[in-house]
C-alpha positions as CSV (number, residue, x, y, z in Angstrom):
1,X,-1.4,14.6,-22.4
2,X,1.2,14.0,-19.9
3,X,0.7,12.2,-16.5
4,X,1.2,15.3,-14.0
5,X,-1.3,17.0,-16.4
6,X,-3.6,14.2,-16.0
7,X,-2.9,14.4,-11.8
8,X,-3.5,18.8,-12.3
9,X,-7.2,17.7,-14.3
10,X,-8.7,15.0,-12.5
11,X,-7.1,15.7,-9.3
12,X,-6.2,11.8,-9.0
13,X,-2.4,10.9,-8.0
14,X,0.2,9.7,-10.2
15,X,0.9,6.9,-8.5
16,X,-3.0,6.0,-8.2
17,X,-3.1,6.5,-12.3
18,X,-0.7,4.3,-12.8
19,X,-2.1,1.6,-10.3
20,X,-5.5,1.8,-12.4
21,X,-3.5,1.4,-15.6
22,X,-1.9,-2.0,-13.2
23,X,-5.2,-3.2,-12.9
24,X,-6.7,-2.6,-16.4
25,X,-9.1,0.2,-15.7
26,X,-7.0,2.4,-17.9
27,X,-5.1,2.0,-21.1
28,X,-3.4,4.5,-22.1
29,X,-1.2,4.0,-25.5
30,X,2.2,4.9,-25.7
31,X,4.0,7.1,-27.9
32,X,6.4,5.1,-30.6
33,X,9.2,7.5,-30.5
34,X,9.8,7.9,-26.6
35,X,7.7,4.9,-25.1
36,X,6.0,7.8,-23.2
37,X,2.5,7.1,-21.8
38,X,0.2,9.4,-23.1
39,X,-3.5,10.3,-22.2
40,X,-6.3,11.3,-24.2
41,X,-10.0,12.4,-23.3
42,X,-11.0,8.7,-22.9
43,X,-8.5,7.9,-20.1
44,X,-9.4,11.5,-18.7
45,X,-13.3,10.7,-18.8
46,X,-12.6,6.9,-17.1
47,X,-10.3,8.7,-14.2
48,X,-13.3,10.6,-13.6
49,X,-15.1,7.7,-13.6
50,X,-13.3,5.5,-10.9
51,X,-12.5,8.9,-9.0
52,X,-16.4,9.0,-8.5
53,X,-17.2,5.2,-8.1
54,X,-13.9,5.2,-5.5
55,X,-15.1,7.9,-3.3
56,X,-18.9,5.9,-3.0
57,X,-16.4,2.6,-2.1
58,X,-17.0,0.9,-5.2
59,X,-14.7,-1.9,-5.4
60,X,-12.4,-2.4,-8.4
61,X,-13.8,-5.2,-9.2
62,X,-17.2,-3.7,-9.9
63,X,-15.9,-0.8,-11.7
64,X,-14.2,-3.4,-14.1
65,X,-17.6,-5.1,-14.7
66,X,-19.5,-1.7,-15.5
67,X,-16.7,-0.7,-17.9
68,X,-16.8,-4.1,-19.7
69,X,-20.6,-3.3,-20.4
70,X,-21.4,-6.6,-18.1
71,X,-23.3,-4.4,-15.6
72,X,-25.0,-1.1,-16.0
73,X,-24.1,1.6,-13.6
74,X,-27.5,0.5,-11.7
75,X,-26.3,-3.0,-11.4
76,X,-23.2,-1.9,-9.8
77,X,-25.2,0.5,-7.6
78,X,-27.7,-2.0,-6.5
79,X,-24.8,-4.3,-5.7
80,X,-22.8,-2.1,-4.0
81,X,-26.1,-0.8,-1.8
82,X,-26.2,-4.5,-0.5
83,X,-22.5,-4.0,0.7
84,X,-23.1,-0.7,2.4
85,X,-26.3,-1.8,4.5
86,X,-24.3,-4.2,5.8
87,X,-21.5,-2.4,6.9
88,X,-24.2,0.4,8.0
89,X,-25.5,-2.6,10.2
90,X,-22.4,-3.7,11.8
91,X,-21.3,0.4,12.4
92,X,-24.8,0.6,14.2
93,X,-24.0,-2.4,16.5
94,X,-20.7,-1.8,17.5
95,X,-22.2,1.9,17.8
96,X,-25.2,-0.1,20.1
97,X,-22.4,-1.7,22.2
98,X,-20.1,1.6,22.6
99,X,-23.4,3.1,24.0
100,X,-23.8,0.6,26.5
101,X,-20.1,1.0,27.7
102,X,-20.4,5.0,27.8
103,X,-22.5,4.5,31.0
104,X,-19.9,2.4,32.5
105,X,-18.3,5.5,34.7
106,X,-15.5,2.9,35.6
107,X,-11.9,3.2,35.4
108,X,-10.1,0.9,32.6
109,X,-8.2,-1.4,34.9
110,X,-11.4,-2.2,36.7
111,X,-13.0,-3.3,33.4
112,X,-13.6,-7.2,32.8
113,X,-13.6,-7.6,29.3
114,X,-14.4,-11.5,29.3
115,X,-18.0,-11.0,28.8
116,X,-17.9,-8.2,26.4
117,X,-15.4,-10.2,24.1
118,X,-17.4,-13.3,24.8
119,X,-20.6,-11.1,23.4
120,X,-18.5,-9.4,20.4
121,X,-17.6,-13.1,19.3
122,X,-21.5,-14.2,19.8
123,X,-22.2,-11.1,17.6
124,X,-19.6,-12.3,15.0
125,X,-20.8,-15.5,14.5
126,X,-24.3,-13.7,13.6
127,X,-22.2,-11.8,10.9
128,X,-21.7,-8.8,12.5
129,X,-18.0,-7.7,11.4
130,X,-16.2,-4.9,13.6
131,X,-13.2,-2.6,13.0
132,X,-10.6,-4.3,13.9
133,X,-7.4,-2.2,14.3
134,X,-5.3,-5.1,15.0
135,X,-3.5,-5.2,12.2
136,X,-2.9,-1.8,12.3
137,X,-0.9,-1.9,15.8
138,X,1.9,-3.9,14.3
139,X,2.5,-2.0,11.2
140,X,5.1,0.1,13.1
141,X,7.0,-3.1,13.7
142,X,7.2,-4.3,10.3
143,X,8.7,-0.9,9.8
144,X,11.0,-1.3,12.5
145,X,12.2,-4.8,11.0
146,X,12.0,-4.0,7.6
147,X,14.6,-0.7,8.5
148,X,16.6,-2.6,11.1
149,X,17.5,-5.5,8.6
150,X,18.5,-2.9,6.4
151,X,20.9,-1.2,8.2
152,X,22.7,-4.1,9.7
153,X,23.0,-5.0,5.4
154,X,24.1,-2.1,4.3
155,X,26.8,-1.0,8.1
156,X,28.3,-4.8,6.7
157,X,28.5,-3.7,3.3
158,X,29.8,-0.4,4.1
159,X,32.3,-1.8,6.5
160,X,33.3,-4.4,4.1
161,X,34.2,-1.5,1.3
162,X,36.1,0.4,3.9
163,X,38.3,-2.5,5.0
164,X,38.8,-3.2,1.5
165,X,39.8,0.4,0.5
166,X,41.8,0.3,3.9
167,X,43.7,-2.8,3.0
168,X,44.6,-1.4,-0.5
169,X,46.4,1.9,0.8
170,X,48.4,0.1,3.6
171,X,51.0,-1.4,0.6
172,X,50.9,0.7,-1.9
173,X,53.4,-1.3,-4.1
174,X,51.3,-4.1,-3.5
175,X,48.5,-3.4,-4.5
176,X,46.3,-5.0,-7.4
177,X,45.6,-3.3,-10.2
178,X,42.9,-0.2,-10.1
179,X,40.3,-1.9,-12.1
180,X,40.1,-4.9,-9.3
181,X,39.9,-2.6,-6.7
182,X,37.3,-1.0,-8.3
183,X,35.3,-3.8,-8.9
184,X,36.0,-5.4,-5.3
185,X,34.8,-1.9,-3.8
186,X,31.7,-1.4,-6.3
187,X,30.4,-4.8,-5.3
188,X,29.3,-4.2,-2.3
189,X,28.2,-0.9,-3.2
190,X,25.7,-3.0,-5.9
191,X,24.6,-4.5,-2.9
192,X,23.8,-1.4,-0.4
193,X,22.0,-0.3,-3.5
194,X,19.7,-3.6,-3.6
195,X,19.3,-3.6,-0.3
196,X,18.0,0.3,-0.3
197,X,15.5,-0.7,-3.4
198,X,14.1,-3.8,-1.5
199,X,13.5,-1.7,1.8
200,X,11.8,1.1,-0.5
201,X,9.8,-1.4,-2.3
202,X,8.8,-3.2,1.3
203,X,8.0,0.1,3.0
204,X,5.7,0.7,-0.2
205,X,4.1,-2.7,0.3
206,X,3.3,-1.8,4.2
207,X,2.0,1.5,3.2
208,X,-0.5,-0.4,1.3
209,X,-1.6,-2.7,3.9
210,X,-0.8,-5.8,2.2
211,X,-3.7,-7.0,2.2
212,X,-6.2,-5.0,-0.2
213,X,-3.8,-2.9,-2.6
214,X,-7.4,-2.2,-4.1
215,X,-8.9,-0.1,-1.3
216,X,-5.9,2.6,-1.7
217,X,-7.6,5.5,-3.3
């Protein structure tokens, strides 16, 4: 079975199958002829597996300890229960404080947020953790510089290959032979290409957060 098959059955996305298979949650073999990943019932079944565990937030982790036969599926559970009453209790205090603040019928520039913070940090250090969109906010920028840095690399390039194609018309009778100018042209070009593959592979990374490839699901 063939990988968009595998996407059509479990309704799980390439790109996720082949992150599993990254991690070692799947092992597919590979056909000797082609090289061609191919899938069989077991990978099908474990797809279905992680597609359930993923949707209750089971980490990866976990999932690799069940399927090693190191923890029964209750272990897991019980595990993973801790992990959701705690984030159940810091959703029902950040919930606590943004019921307080609904009364406040103030406007926001009339807001002093000193004591609030000051009482968010106090309820931090007790170990509640809130959602922290932070990191969020700056992901456009990192887009913005990844694409920026990009495009000044690849206008240079592109200049550089027209100058160069430029300079090789003006004195026809002077000019070096094809096969140079084809490789002094086609350099830079290598380079536009390198350039494009390492924005696409850092836009990829962004995408992912950065910071927990694990949690994309």
């Amino acid at each position: 079975m063939k990988i968009n098959e595998v996407e059509a059955q479990v309704g799980v996305t390439k790109k996720n199958i082949r992150f599993y298979e990254e991690k070692g949650l799947i092992a597919p073999r590979r056909n000797s002829e082609n090289g061609y990943r191919e899938y069989g019932p077991g990978e099908v079944e474990q797809l279905k597996q992680i597609k359930l565990l993923r949707k209750l937030g089971v980490p990866l982790e976990e999932i690799r300890r069940m399927q090693s036969g190191g923890h029964t599926v209750g272990d897991g559970m019980r595990r993973h229960l801790v992990t959701l009453e705690r984030e159940r209790e810091n959703l029902e205090r950040s919930m606590e404080l943004c019921r307080t603040l609904k009364d406040w019928e103030q406007r926001l520039d009339t807001l002093e947020a000193d004591g609030l913070l000051e009482r968010m940090e106090e309820m931090e250090r007790e170990g509640t953790t809130f959602k922290d969109k932070q990191r969020e906010d700056a992901r456009p920028v990192r887009y913005a510089a990844a694409v920026a840095a990009s495009l000044i690399m690849v206008a240079f390039m592109a200049g550089a290959m027209a100058l160069m194609a430029w300079g090789f018309t003006v004195e026809p009778e002077e000019a070096p032979p094809l096969a140079l100018m084809a490789v002094l042209i086609a350099l830079p070009g290598v380079v536009i290409l390198g350039v494009l593959y390492a924005l696409y592979q850092r836009i990829r990374e962004i995408q992912k957060g950065e910071e927990d490839d694990a949690k994309n699901y």
